[in-house]
C-alpha positions in Angstrom: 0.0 0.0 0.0 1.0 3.3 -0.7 2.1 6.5 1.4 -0.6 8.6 1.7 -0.5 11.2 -0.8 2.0 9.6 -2.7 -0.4 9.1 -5.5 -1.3 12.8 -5.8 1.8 13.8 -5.9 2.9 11.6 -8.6 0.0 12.4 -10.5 0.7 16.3 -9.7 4.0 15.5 -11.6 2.7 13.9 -14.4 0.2 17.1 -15.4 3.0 19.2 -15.2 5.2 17.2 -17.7 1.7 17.3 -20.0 1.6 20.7 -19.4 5.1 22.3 -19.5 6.7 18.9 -22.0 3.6 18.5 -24.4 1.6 21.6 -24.3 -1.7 20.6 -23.1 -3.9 22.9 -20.4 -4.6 21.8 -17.0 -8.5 22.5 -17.6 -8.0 19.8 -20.9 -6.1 17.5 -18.1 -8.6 17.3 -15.7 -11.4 16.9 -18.4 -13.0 13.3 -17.0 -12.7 11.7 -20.6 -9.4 13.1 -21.7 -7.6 13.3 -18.9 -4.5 11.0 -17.3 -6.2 8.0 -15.6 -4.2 8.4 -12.5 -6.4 11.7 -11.9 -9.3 10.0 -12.9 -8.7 7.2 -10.1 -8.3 9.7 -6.7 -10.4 11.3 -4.7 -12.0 14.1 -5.0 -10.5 15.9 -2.4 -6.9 14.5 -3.9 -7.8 15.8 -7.3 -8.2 19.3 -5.7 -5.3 18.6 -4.2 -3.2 17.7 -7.7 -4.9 21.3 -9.0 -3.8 23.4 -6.1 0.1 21.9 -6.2 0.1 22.2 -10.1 -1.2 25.4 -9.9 1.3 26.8 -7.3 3.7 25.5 -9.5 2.6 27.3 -12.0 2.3 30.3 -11.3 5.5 30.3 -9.2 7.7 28.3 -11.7 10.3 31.1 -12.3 11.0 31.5 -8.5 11.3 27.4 -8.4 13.9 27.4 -11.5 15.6 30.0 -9.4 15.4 28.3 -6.1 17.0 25.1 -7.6 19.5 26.7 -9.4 21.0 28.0 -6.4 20.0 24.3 -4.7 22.0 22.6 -7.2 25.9 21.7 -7.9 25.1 21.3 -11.5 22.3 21.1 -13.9 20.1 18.2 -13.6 20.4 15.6 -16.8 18.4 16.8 -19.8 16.3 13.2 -20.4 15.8 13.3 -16.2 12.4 15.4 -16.7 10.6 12.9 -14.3 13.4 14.6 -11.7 12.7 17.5 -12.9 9.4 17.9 -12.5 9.4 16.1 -9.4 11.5 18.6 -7.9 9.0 21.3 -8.8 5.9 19.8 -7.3 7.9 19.4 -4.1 9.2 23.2 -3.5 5.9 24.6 -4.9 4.8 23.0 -1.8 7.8 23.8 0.4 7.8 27.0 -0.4 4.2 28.3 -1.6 2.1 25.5 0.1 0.9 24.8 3.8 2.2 21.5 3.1 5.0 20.2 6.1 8.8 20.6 4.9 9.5 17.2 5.6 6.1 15.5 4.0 7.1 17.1 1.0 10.7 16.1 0.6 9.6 12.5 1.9 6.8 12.3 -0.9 9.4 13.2 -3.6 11.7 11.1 -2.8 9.4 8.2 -2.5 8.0 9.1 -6.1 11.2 9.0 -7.5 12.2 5.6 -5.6 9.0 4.1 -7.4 10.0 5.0 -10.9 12.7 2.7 -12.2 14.3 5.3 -14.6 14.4 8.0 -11.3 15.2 5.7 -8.7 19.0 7.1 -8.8 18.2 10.1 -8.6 16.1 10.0 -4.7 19.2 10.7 -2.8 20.3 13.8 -5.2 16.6 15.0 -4.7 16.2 14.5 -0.9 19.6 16.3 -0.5 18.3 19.4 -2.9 14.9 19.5 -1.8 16.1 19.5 1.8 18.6 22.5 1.5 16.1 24.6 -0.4 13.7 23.9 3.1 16.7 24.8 5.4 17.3 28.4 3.4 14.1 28.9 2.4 14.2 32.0 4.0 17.0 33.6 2.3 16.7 32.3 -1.1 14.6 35.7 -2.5 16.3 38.9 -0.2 18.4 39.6 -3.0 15.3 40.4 -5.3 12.2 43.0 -4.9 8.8 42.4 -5.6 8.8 43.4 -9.3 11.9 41.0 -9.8 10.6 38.2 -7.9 7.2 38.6 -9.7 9.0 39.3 -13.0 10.6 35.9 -12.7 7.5 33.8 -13.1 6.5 35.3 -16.7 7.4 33.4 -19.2 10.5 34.9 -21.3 8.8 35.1 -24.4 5.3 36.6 -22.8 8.1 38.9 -20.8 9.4 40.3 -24.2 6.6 41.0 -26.0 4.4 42.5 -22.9 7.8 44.8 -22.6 7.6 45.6 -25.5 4.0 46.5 -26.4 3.2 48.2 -22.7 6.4 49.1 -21.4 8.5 48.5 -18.3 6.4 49.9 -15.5 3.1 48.1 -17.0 5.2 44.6 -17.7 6.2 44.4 -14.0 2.9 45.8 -12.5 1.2 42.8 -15.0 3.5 40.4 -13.5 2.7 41.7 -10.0 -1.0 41.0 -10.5 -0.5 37.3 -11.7 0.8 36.5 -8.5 -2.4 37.2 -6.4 -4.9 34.3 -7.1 -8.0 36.2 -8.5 -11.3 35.6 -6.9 -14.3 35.4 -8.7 -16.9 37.7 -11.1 -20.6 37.1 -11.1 -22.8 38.7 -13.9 -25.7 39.5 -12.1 -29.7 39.7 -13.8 -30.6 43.1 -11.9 -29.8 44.8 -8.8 -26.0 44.6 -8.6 -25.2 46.1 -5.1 -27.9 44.6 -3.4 -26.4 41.3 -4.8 -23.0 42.3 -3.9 -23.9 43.3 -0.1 -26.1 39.8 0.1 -23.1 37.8 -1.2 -20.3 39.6 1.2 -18.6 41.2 -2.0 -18.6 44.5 -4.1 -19.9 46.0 -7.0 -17.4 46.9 -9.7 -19.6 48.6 -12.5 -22.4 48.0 -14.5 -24.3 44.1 -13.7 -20.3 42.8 -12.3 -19.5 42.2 -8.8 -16.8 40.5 -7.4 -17.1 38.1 -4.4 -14.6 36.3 -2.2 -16.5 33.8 -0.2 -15.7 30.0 0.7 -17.6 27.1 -0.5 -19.3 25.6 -3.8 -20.9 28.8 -6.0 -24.0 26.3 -6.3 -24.7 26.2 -3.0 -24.9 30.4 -2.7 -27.9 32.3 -2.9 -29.4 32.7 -6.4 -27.2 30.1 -8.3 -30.8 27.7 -8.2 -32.6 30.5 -9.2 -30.5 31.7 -12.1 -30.0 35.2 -10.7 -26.5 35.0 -11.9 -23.5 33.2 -13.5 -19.9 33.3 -13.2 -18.1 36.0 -15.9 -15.1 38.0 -15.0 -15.6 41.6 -15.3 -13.7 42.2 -18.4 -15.8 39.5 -20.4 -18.5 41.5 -19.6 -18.1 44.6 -21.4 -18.0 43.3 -25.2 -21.9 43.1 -25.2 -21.8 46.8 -23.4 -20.8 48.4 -26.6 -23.7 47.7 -29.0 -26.0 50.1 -27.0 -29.6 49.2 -27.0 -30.3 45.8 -28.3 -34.2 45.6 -27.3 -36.1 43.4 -29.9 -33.1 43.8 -32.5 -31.6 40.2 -34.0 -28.1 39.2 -32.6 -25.4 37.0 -33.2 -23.0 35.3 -30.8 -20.4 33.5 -32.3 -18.2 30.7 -30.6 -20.4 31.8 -27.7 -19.7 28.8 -25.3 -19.6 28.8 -22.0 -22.6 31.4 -22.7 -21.5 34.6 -20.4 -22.6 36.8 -23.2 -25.0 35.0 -24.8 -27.0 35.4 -21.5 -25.9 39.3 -21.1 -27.7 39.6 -25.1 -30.9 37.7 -24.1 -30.9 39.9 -21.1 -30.7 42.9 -23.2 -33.7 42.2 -24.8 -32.1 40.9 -28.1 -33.6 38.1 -30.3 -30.1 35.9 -29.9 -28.7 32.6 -31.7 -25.6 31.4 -30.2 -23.5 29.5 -32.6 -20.7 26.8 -31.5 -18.6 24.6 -33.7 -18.1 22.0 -30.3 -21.0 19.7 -29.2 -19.5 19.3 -25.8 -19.3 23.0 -25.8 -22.6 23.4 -27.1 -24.2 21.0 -24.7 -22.6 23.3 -21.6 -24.1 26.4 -23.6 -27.3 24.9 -22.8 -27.1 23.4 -19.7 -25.9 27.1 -18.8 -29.1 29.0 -20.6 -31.1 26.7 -18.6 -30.2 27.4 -15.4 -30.7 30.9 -16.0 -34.4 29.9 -17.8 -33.0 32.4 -21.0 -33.7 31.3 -24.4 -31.7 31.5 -27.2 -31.3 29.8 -30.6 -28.4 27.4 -30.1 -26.8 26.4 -33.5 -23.8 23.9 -33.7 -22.2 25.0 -36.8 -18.5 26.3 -37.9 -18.9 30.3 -38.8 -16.3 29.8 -41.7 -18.9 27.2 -43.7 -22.1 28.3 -42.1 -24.8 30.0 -43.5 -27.5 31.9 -41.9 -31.4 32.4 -43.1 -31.1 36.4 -42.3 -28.9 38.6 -41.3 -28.5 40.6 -38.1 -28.4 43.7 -36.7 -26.0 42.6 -33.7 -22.7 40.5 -34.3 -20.7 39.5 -31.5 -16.9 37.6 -32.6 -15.2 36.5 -28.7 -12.7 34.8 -31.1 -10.4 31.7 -30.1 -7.0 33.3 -29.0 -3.9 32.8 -26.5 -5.7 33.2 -23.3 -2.8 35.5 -22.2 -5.4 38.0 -20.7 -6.3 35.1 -18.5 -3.2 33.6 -17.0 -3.8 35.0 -13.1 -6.7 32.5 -13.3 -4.8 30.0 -15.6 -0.9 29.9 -15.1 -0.9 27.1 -17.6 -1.1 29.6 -19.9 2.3 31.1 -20.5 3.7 28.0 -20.7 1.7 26.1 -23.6 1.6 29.2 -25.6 4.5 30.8 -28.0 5.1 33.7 -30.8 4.3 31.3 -33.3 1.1 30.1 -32.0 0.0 34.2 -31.6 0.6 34.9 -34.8 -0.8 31.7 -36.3 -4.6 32.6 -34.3 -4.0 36.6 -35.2 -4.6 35.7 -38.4 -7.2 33.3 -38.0 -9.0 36.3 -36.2 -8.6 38.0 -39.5 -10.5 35.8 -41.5 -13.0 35.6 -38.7 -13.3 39.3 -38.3 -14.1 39.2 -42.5 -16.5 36.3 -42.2 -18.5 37.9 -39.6 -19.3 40.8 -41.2 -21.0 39.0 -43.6 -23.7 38.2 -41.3 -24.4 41.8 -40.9 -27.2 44.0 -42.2 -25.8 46.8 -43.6 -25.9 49.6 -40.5 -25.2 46.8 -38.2 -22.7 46.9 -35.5 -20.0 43.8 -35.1 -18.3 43.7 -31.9 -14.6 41.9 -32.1 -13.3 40.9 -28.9 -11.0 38.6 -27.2 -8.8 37.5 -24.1 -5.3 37.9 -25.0 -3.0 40.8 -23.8 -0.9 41.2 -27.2 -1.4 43.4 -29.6 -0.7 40.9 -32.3 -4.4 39.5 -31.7 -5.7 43.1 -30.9 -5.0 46.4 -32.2 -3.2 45.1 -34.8 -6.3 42.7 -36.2 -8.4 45.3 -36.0 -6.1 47.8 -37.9 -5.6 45.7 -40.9 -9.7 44.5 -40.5 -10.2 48.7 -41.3 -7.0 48.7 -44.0 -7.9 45.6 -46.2 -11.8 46.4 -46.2 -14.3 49.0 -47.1 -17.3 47.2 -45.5 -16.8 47.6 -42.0 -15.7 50.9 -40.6 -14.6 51.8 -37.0 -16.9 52.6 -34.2 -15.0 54.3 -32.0 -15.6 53.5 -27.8 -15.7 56.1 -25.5 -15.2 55.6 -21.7 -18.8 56.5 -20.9 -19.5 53.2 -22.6 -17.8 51.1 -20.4 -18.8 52.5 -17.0 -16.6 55.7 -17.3 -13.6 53.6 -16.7 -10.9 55.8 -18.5 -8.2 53.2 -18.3 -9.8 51.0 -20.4 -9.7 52.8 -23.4 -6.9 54.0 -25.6 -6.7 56.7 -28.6 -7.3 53.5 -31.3 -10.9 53.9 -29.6 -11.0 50.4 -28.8 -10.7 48.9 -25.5 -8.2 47.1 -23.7 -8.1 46.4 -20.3 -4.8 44.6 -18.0 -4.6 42.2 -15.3 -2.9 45.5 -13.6 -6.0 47.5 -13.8 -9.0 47.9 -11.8 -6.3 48.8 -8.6 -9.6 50.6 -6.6 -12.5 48.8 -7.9 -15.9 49.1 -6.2 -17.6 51.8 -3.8 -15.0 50.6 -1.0 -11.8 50.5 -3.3 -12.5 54.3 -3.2 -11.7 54.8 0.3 -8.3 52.1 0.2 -10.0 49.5 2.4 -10.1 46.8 -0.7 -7.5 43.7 -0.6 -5.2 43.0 -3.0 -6.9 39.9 -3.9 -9.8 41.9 -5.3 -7.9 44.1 -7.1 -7.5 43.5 -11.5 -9.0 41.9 -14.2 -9.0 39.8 -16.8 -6.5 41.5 -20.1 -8.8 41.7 -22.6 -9.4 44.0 -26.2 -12.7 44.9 -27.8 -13.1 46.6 -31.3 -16.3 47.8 -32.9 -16.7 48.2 -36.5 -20.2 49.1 -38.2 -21.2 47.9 -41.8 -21.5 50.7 -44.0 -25.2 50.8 -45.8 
């Protein structure tokens, strides 16, 4: 029989080789069909367990790299990945866990003593792991915050965030993907009484932001459809086509169904289309809950098409997900340049096919969760440059709750993790925490077909 928590910590390593060797994403991972069967097999309280350590590893991998560089005589071997890997689930929890010192070590060294091809390397890991424990202490008073932070972004992310925001925006980014965001709820109507009954704040317009313990579906009005979970910046894309009562919309790739719920709820006549039947089967299971009604359509945009045209178009395109690594880590290190650039330019074609579902005077709304400009600005510049059928619709901060920052002189809008440093009524008077400070990164173009 095994140590306890021996299996979740070899199954901890094995998601972050998928993860960081292969490129899959932890949500993928710990899909129940698709994921390892060793995750599949624990508890449920050990596959929260294999989330949180992966997680911390994660989002703390540069500050692990760093901490075993100064552990370690020598670089490890490059085919000992299992040791690798090992090494990291074991001082994410030494380090970043309330895990005991001493569990930890003991649970590495007894993964690698039960792997054949790692078995030599127990007593090199028990000796490393143990020093990092002894000096844990001193291993970061060399480095400040942004440093330390700045060490966990991946060095390509690092260059090009640099690069399109700047020094002081690049390290207050990395800051802010170090606090583990808490949650956004959409809300029907009434947001601050919602906000005061749930123990959280309201940010602007139907978001508020909670921090409470326990299952969402067992707080008040998840049974009753009252809300749904939808970070704040995901929020404002339906915001900017204005009135929408009894006009036709379009929501395109519109799975999970945050928006396609914010449309129905503005009054519009909505069909939500998804390429995915798993996808499009949570779609629904979501509308229901909320008791809206849409017209869900599994189709691909690119080869579908529609019976009439509408006066609403909303493109949340597939992208990088950068916007979103303080809530998925996995992020930074599955993505690279040459995936960007390969979805900017599917976003492109999207952008183009989309406004062919448009009546002429209707508005299309572009949008997305990625921080770089490759999958932003710069799509919606060459949309306006290699087309005269759609031309900019400038935003203005008064159309997305006055928030200034969001904006930029492109007149589109593109929010950071960094932002949103005072949100609420009580960020006003400095009494918010960290923790419910930022957002997601996202941009949001409009265009409007000409007649």
């Amino acid at each position: 029989m095994s140590k306890p928590g021996l299996a979740a910590r070899q199954t901890a390593a094995i998601l972050l080789t998928r993860i960081i060797d292969d490129g899959r994403g932890l949500d993928g991972l710990f899909d129940s069909r698709h994921g390892p069967s060793q995750l599949r097999n624990l508890s449920d309280v050990d596959r929260s367990l294999v989330r949180a350590i992966v997680t911390t590893a994660l989002r703390h991998r540069g500050e692990i790299e760093f901490a075993l560089a100064k552990a370690l005589d020598r670089k490890t071997p490059k085919n000992a990945r299992q040791l690798l890997h090992t090494l990291h689930i074991a001082v994410a929890q030494i380090l970043f866990m309330d895990v005991p010192d001493s569990a930890a070590v003991d649970l590495a060294v007894s993964a690698l003593r039960d792997d054949k091809r790692s078995v030599r390397f127990s007593g090199l890991a028990n000796a490393v792991l143990r020093r990092i424990g002894r000096e844990k202490d001193k291993l970061f008073e060399q480095l400040n915050d942004d440093e330390t932070a700045l060490l966990n972004m991946g060095p390509w992310l690092k260059k090009r965030a640099r690069t399109d925001y700047g020094k002081a925006r690049l390290a207050a980014i990395a800051n802010q993907h170090m606090l583990e965001p808490v949650l956004d709820l959409s809300v029907r109507s009434d947001p601050g009484s919602w906000a005061e009954k749930l123990g959280g704040i309201h940010l602007f317009g139907n978001s508020i932001r909670i921090n409470a313990p326990g299952r969402i579906e067992k707080w008040a009005g998840y049974e009753d459809g009252s809300w749904w979970v939808q970070d704040a910046a995901a929020s404002l894309p339906v915001q900017l086509f204005g009135n929408l009562e009894g006009k036709s919309a379009l929501d395109l790739c519109a799975a999970p169904g945050g928006k396609t719920a914010q449309l129905v709820l503005a009054g519009a006549r909505v069909t939500a289309l998804e390429k995915s039947e798993p996808r499009l089967q949570r779609l629904k299971t979501n509308l229901e809950r909320l008791k809206f009604q849409a017209d869900c359509v599994r189709a691909d945009m690119m080869d579908w098409e529609p019976s009439e045209l509408f006066d609403a178009v909303l493109l949340d395109a597939p992208c990088s997900s950068t916007g979103t690594i303080r809530r998925h880590p996995d992020v930074q290190w599955t993505k690279s340049p040459q995936i960007i650039e390969q979805l900017a330019e599917l976003q492109y074609q999207m952008v183009l096919r989309a406004s062919q579902f448009l009546k002429p005077g209707g508005t299309l709304v572009f949008a997305n969760c990625s921080l770089d400009r490759a999958e932003g600005e710069d799509v919606y510049s060459r949309v306006l440059a290699s087309t005269d059928d759609l031309q900019p619709a400038p935003i203005s901060s008064d159309e997305v709750f006055g928030q200034d920052e969001f904006t930029n002189r492109q007149g589109t809008v593109r929010t950071l993790p960094c932002h949103l440093q005072s949100p609420g009524e009580q960020g006003s008077n400095g009494d918010v925490s960290p923790s419910m400070t930022g957002l997601d990164g996202f941009f949001c173009a409009r265009f409007t077909r000409q007649t």
